[in-house]
C-alpha positions in Angstrom: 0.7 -55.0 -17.0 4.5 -54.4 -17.5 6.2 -52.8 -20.6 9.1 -54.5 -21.8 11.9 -52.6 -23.2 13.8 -54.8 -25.1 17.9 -54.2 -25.9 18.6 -54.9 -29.9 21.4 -56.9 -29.0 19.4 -59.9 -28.5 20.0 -62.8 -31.3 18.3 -65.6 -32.9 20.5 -67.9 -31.3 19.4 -66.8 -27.5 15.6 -66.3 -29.0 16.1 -69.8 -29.2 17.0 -70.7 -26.5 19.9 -72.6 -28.1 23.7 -72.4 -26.8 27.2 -74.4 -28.4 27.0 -76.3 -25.2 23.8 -77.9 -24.1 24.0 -77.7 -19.9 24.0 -80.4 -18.0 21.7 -80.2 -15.7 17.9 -78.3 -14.8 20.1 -75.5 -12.5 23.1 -74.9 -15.2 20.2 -74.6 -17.6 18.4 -72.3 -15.1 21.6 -70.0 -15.1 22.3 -70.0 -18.6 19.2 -69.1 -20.0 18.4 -66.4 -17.1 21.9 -64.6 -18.2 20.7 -64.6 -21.9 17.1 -62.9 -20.7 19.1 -60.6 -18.6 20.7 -59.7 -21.6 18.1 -59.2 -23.9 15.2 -58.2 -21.8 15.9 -54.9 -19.6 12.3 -55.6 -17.9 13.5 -58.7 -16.1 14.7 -59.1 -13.0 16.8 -61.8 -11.1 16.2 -61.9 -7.1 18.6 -64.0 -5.2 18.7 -65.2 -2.4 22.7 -66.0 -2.3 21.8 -69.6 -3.5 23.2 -70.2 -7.4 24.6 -67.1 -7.4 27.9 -68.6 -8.8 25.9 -69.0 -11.9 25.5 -64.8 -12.6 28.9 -63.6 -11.5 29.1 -61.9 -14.7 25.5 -60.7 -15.5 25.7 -59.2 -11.7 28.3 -57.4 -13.4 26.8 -56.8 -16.5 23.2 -55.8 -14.9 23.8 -55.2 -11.3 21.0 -52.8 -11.0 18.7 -56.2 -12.5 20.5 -59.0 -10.4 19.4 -58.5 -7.1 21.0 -60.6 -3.8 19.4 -59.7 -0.6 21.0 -62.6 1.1 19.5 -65.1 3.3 16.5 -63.4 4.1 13.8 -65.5 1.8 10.6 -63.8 2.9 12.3 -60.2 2.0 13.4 -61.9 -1.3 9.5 -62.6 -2.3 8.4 -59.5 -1.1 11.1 -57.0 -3.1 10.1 -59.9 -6.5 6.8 -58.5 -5.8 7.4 -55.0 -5.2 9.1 -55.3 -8.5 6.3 -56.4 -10.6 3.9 -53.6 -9.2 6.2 -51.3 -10.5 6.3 -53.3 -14.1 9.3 -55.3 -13.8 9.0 -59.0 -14.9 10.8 -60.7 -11.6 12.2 -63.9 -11.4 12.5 -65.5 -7.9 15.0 -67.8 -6.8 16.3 -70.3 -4.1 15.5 -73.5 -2.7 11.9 -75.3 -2.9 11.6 -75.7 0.9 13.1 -71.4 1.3 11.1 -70.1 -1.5 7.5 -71.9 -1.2 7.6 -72.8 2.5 9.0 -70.3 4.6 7.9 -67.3 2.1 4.4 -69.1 1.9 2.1 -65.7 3.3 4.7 -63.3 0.7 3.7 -65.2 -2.5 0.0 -65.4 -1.2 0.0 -61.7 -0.8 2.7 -59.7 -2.2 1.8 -61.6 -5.8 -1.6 -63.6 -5.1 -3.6 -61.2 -3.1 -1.9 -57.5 -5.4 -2.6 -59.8 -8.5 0.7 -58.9 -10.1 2.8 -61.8 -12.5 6.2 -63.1 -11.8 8.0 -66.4 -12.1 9.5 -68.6 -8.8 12.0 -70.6 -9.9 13.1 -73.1 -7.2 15.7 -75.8 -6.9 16.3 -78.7 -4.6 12.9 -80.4 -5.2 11.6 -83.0 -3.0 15.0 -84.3 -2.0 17.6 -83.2 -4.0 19.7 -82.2 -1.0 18.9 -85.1 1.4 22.3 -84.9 3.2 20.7 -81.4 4.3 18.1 -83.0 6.6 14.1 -82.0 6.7 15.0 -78.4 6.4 16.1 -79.0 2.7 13.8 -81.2 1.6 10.2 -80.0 0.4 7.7 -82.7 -1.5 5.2 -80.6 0.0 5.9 -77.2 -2.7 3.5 -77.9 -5.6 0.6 -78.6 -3.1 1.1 -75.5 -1.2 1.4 -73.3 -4.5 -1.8 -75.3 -6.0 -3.8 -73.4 -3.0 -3.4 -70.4 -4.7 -5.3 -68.7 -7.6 -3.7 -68.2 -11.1 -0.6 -70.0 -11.2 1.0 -71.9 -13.8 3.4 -74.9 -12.0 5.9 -76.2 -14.4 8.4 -79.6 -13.5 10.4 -80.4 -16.2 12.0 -83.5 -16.4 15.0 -82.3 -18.7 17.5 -79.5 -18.7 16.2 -78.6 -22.7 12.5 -78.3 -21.2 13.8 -76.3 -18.4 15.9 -73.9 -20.8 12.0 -73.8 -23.2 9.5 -73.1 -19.7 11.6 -70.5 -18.2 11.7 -68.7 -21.7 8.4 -69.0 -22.0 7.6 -68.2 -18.3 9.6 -64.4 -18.5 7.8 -63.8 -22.1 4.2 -63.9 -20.0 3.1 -61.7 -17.7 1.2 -64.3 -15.1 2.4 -66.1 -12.4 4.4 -69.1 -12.3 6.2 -72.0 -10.4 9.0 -73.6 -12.3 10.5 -76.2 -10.2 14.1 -77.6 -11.2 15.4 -80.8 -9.9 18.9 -82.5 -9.9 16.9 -85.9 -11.4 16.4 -85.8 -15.1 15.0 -87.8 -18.0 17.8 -89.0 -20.5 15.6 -87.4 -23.5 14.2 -84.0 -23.7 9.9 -84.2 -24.4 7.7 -81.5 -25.9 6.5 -78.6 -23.3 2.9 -77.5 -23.3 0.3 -80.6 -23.3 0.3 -84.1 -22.1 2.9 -85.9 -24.8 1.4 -90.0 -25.5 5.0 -91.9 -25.0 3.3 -95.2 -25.1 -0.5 -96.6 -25.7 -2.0 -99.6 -24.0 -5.9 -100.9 -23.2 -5.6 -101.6 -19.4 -5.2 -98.3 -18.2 -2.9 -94.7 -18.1 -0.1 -93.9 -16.5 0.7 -90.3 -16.1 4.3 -89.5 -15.3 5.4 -86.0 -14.0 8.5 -84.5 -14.9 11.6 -86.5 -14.0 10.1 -89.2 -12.9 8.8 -90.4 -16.7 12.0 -92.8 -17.3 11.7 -94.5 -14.5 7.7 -95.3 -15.7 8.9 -96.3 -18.9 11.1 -99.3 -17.3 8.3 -99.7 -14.8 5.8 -100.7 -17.5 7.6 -102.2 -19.5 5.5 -105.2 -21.0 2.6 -103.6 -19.5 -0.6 -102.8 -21.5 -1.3 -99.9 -20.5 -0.7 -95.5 -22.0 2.2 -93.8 -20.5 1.4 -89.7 -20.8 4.1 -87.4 -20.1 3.6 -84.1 -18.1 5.8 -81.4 -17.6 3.5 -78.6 -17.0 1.2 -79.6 -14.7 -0.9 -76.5 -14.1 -3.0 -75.7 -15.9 -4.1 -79.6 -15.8 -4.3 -80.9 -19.7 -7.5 -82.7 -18.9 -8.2 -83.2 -22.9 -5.6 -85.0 -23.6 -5.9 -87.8 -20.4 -9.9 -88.1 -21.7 -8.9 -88.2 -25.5 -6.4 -91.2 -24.7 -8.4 -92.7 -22.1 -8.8 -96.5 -22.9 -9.9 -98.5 -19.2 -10.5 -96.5 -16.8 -7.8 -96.9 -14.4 -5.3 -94.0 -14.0 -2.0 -94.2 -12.1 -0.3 -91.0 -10.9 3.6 -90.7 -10.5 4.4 -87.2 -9.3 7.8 -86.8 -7.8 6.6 -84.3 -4.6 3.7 -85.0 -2.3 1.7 -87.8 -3.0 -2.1 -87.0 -4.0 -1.1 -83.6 -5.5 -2.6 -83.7 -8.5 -5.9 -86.5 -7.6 -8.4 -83.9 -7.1 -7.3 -82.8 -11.0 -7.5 -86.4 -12.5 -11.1 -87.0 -10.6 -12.4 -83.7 -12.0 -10.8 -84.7 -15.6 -13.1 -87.9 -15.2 -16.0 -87.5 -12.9 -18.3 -88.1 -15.4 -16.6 -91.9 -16.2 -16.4 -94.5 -13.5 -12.8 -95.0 -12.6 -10.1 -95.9 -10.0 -6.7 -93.8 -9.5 -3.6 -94.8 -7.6 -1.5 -92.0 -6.7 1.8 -92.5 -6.3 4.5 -89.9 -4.5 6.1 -89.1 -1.5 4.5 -90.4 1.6 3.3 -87.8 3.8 5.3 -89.8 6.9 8.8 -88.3 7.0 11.5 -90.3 6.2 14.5 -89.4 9.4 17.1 -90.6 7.1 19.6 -88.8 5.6 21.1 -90.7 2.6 21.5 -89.9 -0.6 18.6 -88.9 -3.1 18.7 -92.4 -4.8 18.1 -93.9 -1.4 15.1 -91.6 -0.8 13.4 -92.8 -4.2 14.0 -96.4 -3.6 12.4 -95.8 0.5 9.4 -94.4 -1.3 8.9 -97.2 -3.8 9.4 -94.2 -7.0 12.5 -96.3 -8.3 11.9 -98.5 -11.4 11.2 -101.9 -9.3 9.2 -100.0 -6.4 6.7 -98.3 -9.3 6.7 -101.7 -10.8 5.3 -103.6 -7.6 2.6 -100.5 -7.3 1.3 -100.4 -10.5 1.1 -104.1 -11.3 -0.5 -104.5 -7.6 -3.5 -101.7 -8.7 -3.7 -102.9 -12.1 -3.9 -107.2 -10.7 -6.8 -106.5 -8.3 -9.0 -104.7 -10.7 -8.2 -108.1 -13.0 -9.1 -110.3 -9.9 -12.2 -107.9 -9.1 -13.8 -108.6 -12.8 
């Protein structure tokens, strides 16, 4: 269990989370709020691995013995976050999704899984954020791969606000946690925490993870069925999908590998008859490069592509009665 030591020079404004200019996007978000922890927290500690560093020129300066970049050298990276956190630090881990979860897959199993000690990973990049990169930037497989493992929390925000609110939160606990940032965003910030209701309907639920709710919203448009809205996404908020549950059909829009969170939505309702439809990236890889609009369209998680899916599921069980 770490002590925190906290500097008095923290203020209400920070404690908030709030800053005169609301960032842009999940990673600006990401940077500003880590510099305010850095300032007010002196038991957390940033570990780079060169990528955003241009976001903490000055709290490098500020806090150089709490901003740590060991370069390119990701599975080192995990392994010093971890080595941190025995000692009673509160880490905070950061590079790309495919860097970070993939190639430093055995260090977080062991250096924080198997030792049982809390930090945060903070990634970027998502499933394709940086699809001019090729296959070795892009990682839709990041949440299933950290979902194998005991005891973490797994966060996707779908706004640079929520992002600013679960990386607060995350550095105030002492577990572990995935927070995963994407370029995508909703226009509107949501509530953090449970399952939100954005829209109620009788022919089934829709629940849409992180950035990939607006695009739900314009694909059920007209459609009778309940939208939920997830940005935390482990621990599963089972209550909430069986307290709203109308007809039993269930669609799920995550915007990483496809399937990811079934075995979560059967357990939620394996005492009710049901069908699900998950809907994601395709295991098959797509040896494009493109743009990141191009890979959502190729996977059918665009507007018109969720549109066509869900309609499909929801006409058949109409056709089967």
């Amino acid at each position: 269990m770490r002590t925190p030591s906290r500097s008095t020079s923290a203020t209400s404004t920070t404690a908030t989370g709030a800053t005169a200019t609301a960032p842009t996007s999940m990673r600006e978000a990401f940077g500003e709020t880590m510099s305010e922890l850095l300032d007010e927290d002196l038991s957390t500690v940033l570990v780079l691995a060169d990528i955003s560093r241009q976001y903490f020129r000055q709290a490098e300066a500020e806090h150089p013995e709490r901003v740590i970049n060991v370069g390119i050298r990701e599975q080192l990276l995990v392994n010093v976050g971890a080595g941190l956190a025995l000692s009673g630090l509160r880490p905070v881990v950061h590079t790309f999704s495919t860097f970070l979860v993939e190639r430093a897959f055995e260090q977080i199993k062991l250096g924080f899984g198997h030792q049982d000690v809390g930090g945060v990973l903070v990634s970027v990049g998502g499933s394709y954020d940086v699809s001019s990169g090729g296959r070795t930037h892009q990682g839709p497989g990041d949440v299933a791969l950290v979902d194998t493992l005991p005891d973490f929390d797994i966060h996707v925000p779908g706004h640079p606000v929520e992002a600013r609110r679960l990386l607060r939160d995350a550095v105030a606990g002492d577990g572990r946690v995935y927070l995963r940032l994407t370029e995508d965003s909703n226009a509107q910030a949501r509530p953090t925490g449970s399952m939100s209701v954005e829209r109620r309907g009788a022919r089934g639920s829709v629940i849409a993870v992180g950035p990939t709710l607006d695009s739900v919203l314009t694909a059920t448009e007209g459609l009778d069925v309940t939208v939920l809205y997830a940005s935390t996404i482990r621990p599963f908020d089972a209550a909430t999908l069986t307290r709203t549950l109308g007809f039993a059909d269930v669609i799920l829009v995550e915007p990483y590998a496809v399937g990811t969170s079934a075995w979560h939505v059967s357990q939620a309702l394996r005492h009710v008859p049901h069908r699900l439809l998950s809907l994601g990236v395709p295991r098959a890889e797509l040896r494009s490069y493109g743009s990141p609009r191009d890979h959502q369209r190729a996977h059918d998680l665009d507007a018109a592509g969720l549109r066509r899916s869900i309609t499909d599921f929801l006409d058949a069980d109409t056709a089967a009665r």
